[in-house]
C-alpha positions, 0 to 999 in steps of 0.5 A: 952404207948401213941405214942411220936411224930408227927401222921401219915399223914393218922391219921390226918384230911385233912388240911384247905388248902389242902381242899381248893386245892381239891376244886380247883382241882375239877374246873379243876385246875392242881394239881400244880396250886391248890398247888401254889394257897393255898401256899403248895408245890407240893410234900406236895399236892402230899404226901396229896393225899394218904390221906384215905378221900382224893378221897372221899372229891374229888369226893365230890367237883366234884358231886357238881359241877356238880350239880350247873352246871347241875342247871345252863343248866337247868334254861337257857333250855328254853332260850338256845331252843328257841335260837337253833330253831331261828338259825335252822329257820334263813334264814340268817344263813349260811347253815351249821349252820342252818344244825347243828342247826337243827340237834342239835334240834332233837337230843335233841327232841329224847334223851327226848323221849329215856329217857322217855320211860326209866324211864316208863321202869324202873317204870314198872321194880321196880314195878315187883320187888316189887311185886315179892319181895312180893311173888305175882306173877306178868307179866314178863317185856320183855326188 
């Protein structure tokens, strides 16, 4: 016998605007603002959330972002670097800036080299395990 009414919530697949209000959330909106911007009601965005691919779509929308944020910082590196070094540089900096600036600019230059020799580490790493994966005896990588 087929079930008579309305499904559960949780049987159904996440609504146009409550997608759309997950998406909002991830840029950073409250969860009453995304509600009032798609024209749902707080409680009903509240009763959505318990949703079985409500967190997964979240989480989605946040990697994206990320990533388009990520490729925006990257495409603008070389700019924003030459921008720190000229204000390191600058005599008519004030002092702290040129301070912070110059800071900043080795911080920068030594997280590249930590993670650097992090991924030698990691490549000399999977190449152990492959090979011990394999049977072969291989060099034991002191970490």
């Amino acid at each position: 016998m087929a079930k008579v009414g309305k499904p559960r919530r949780e049987d159904m697949e996440l609504p146009p605007k409550v997608r759309q209000a997950i998406l909002l959330r991830s840029q950073g909106l409250s969860w009453i603002q995304c509600a009032e911007n798609v024209g749902v009601t707080p409680n009903n965005l509240r009763a959505w959330r318990k949703h079985p691919d409500f967190e997964a779509f979240l989480s989605e929308a946040i990697k994206e972002n990320l990533a388009e944020a990520h490729t925006l910082f990257s495409d603008a590196a070389p700019k924003l670097a030459a921008r720190l070094i000229q204000l390191g540089l600058d005599p008519k900096v004030k002092p702290y800036a040129q301070i912070q600036a110059i800071a900043e600019s080795f911080r920068i230059l030594q997280q590249g080299v930590i993670e650097r020799e992090n991924r030698e580490q990691l490549k000399k790493i999977r190449t152990a395990l492959e090979a011990l994966e394999g049977g072969a005896t291989h060099e034991v990588i002191d970490v």
